[in-house]
C-alpha positions as semicolon CSV with decimal commas, in nm:
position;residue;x (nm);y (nm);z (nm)
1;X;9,351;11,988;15,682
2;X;9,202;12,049;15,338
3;X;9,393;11,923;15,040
4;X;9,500;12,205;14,840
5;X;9,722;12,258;14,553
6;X;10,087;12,260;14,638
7;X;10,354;12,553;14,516
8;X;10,589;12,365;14,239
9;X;10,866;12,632;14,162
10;X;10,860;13,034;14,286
11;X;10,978;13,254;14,063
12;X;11,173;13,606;14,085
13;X;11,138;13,699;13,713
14;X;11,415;13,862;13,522
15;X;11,375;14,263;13,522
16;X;11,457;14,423;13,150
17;X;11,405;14,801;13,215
18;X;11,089;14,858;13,314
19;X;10,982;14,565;13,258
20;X;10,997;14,246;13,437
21;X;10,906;13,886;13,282
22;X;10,836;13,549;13,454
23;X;10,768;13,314;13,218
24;X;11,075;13,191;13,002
25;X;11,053;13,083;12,611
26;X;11,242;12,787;12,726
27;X;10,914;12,720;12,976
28;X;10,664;12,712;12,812
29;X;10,525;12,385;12,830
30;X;10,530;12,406;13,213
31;X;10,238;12,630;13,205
32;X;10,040;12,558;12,915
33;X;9,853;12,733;12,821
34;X;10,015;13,070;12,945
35;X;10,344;13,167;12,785
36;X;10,391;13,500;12,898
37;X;10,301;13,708;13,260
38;X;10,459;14,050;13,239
39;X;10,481;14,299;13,501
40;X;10,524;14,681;13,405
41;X;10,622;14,930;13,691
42;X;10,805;15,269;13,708
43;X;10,770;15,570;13,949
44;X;10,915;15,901;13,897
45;X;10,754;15,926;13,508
46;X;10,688;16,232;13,407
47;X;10,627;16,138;13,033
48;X;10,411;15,870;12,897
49;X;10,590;15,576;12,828
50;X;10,550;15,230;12,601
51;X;10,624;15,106;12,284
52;X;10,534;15,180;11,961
53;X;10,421;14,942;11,649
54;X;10,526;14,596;11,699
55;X;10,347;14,250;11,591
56;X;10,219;13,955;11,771
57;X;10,084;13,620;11,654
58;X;9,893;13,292;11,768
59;X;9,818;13,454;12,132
60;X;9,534;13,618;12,326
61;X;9,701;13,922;12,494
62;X;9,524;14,019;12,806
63;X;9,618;14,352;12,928
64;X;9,539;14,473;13,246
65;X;9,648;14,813;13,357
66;X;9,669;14,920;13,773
67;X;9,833;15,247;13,788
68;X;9,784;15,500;13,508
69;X;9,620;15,489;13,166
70;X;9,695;15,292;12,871
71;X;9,612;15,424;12,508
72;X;9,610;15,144;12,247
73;X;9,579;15,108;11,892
74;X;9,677;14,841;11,695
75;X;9,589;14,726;11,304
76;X;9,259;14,549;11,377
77;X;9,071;14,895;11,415
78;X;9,084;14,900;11,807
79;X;9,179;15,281;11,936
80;X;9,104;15,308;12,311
81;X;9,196;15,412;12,614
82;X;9,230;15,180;12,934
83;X;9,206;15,354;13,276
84;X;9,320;15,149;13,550
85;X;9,129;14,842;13,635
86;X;8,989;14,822;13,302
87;X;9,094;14,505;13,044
88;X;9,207;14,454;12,677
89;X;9,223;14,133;12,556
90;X;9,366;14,093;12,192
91;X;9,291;13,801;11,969
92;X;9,658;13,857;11,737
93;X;9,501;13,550;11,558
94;X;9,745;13,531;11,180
95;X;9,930;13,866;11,306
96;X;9,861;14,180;11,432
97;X;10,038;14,495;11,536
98;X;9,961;14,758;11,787
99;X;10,146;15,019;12,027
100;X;10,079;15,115;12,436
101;X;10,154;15,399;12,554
102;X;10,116;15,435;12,941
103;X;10,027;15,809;13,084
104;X;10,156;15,814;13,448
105;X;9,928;15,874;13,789
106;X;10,109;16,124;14,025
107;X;10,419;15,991;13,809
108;X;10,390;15,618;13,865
109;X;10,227;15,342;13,587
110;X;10,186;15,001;13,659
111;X;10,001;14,732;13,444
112;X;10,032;14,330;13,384
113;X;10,020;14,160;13,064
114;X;9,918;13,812;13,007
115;X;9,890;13,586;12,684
116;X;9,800;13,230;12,627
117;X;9,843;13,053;12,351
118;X;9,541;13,006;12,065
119;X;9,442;12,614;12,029
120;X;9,610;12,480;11,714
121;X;9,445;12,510;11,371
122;X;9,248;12,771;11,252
123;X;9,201;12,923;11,553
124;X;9,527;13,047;11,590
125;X;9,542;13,164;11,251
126;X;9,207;13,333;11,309
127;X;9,132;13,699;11,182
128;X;9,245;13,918;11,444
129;X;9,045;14,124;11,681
130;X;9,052;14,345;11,985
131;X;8,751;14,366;12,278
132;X;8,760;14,654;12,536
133;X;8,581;14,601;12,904
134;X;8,549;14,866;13,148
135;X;8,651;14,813;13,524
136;X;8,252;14,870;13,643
137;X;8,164;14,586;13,416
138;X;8,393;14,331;13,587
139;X;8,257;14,182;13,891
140;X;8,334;14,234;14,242
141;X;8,263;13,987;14,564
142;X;8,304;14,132;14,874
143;X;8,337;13,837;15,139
144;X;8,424;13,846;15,539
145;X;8,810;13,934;15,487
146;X;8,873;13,938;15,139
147;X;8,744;14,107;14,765
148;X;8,823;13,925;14,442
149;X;8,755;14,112;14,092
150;X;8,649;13,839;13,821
151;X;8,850;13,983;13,544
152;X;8,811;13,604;13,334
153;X;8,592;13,336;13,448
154;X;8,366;13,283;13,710
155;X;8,411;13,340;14,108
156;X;8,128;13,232;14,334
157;X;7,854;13,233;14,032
158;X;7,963;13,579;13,950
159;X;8,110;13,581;13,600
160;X;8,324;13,817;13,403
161;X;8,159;13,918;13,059
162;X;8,508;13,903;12,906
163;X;8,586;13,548;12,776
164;X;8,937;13,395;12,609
165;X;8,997;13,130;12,376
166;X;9,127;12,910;12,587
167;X;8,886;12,847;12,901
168;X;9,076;13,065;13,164
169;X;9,001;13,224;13,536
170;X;9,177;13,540;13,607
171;X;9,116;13,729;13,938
172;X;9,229;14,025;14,125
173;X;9,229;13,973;14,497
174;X;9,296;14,176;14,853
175;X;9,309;13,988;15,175
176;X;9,315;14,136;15,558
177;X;9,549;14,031;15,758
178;X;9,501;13,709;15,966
179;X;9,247;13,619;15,654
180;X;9,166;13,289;15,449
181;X;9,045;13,265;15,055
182;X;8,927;12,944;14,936
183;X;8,837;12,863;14,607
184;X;8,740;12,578;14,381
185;X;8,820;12,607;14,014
186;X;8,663;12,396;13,725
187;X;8,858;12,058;13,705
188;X;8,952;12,117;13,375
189;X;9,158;12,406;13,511
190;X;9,441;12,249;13,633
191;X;9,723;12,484;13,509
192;X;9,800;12,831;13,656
193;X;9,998;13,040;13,880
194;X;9,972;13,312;14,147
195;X;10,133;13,643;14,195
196;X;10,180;13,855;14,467
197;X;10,142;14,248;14,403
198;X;10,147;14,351;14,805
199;X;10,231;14,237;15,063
200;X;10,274;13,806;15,163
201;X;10,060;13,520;15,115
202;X;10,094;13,138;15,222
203;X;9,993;12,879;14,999
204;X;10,008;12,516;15,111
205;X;10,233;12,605;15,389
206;X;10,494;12,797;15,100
207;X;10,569;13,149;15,217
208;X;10,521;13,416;14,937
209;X;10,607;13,789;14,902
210;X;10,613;14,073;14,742
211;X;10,655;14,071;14,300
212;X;10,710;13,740;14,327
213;X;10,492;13,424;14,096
214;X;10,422;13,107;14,237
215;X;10,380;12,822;13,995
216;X;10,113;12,575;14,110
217;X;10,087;12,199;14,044
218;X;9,884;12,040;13,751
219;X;9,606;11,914;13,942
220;X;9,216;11,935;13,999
221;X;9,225;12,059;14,335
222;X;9,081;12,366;14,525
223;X;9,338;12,702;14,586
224;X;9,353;12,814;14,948
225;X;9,596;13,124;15,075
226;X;9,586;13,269;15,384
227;X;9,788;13,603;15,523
228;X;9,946;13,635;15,865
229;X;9,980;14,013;15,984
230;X;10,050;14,142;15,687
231;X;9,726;14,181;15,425
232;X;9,787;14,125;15,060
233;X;9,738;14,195;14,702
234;X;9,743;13,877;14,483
235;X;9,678;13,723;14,108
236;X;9,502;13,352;14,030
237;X;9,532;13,225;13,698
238;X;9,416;12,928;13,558
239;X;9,363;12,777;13,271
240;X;9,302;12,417;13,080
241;X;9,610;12,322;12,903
242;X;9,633;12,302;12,494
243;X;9,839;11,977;12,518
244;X;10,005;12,093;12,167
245;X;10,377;12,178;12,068
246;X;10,506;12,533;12,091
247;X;10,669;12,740;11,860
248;X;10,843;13,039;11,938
249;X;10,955;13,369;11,855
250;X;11,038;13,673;12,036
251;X;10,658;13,798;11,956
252;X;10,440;13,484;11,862
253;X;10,332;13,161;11,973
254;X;10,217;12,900;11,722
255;X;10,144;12,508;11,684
256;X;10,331;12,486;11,427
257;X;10,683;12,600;11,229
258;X;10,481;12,655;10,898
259;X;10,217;12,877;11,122
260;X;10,456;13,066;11,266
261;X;10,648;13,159;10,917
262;X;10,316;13,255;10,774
263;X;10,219;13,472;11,088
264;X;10,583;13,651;11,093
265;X;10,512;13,700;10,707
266;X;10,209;13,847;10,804
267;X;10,334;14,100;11,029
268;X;10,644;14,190;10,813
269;X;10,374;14,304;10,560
270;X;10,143;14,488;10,839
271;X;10,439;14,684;10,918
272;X;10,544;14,782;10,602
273;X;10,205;14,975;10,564
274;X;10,400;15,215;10,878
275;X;10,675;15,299;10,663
């Protein structure tokens, strides 16, 4: 039997609306880099939906939108529109603002949202910025029973042109039924997660389902999941930890207390220029 890494901790995520988050404030050192993994669902919408201005600091925000378009705009200069499969990823750098607003498919809108911290220094208080990549862009590797979408990083020498601050892998994967995906990440990779979209996965002999996250265990080992009758829908992410302190608010991330009050200061003042 191959030795692959283990499930530490599943988790069931706490539901706020329609939204539903799985990575705690109090938690974030357990998966350095990532402090946040979001999961946005409704059905029945007949209006678009979202949020409107609001700031972030000291994170790359990955957005990633399945069911239904996203329009974004936020106070770097970025105003697009995301159809599903397609990725954002926003540097918020000293402080940024922006709004989402989802426009339902046959009434239901689905996306994921994912942010990692910014390595201390100047790069978290970096100029922000916004990059756009269409879903034809992002590879696609169609193997015996599986296809994995490279949405950050590299699968089987196919590489995503979209790249983080923080060396990351991000993929999208479907498995058939009775089916086995094996992959070996860069060693330096040894933080991450998975999470299940469809249907149930088995990692290292831990049963998964359905909207639920799988924390894995800090090490430099391959990821192997397999599905029994049921196929699946899943999410890998990894990503090389910061090793730095964390401090939080409700909408930034920052190495430092001093880099956070300048960031929130920052903000305050992009928001003002709404009024």
């Amino acid at each position: 039997m191959r030795h692959t890494r283990k499930v530490t901790k599943i988790r069931f995520g706490r539901k706020d609306g329609l939204l539903t988050a799985f990575i705690e404030k109090s938690e974030l050192n357990q998966l350095d880099p990532f402090v946040l993994w979001d999961h946005f669902s409704a059905s029945e919408v007949i209006h678009s939906t979202g949020l409107d201005y609001h700031g972030h600091s000291g994170v790359d925000a990955l957005s990633y939108p399945v069911i239904g378009k996203m329009r974004h705009h936020d106070s770097a200069g970025c105003h697009t529109t995301l159809a599903s499969g397609d990725l954002q990823i926003m540097t918020a750098g000293s402080g940024i603002i922006h709004k989402d607003i989802m426009t339902p498919n046959n009434g239901q809108v689905e996306s994921f949202s994912l942010w990692t911290a910014l390595p201390a220094g100047q790069k978290e208080m970096t100029k922000p910025e916004s990059c756009y990549f269409h879903a034809q862009d992002l590879p696609i590797i169609e193997e015996h029973d599986s296809t994995t979408k490279v949405i950050v990083g590299t699968y089987q020498a196919h590489s995503s042109p979209a790249h983080c601050s923080v060396p990351l892998t991000y993929l999208d994967i479907m498995l058939a039924p009775f089916g086995v995906w094996f992959y070996t990440p860069d060693t330096e990779q040894t933080s991450g997660f998975v999470f299940i979209r469809s249907g149930s996965i088995y990692v290292a002999g831990s049963q998964l389902f359905s909207r639920q996250m799988a924390t894995l265990e800090k090490a430099a080992l391959p990821i192997e999941v397999r599905t029994g009758k049921v196929g699946a829908q899943f999410f890998v992410v990894l990503g090389k930890p910061l090793h730095q302190p964390f401090y939080a608010s409700p909408s930034s991330i920052h190495s430092s207390q001093e880099n956070l009050s300048k960031a929130e200061q920052n903000i305050l003042q992009l928001m003002a220029t709404r009024k």
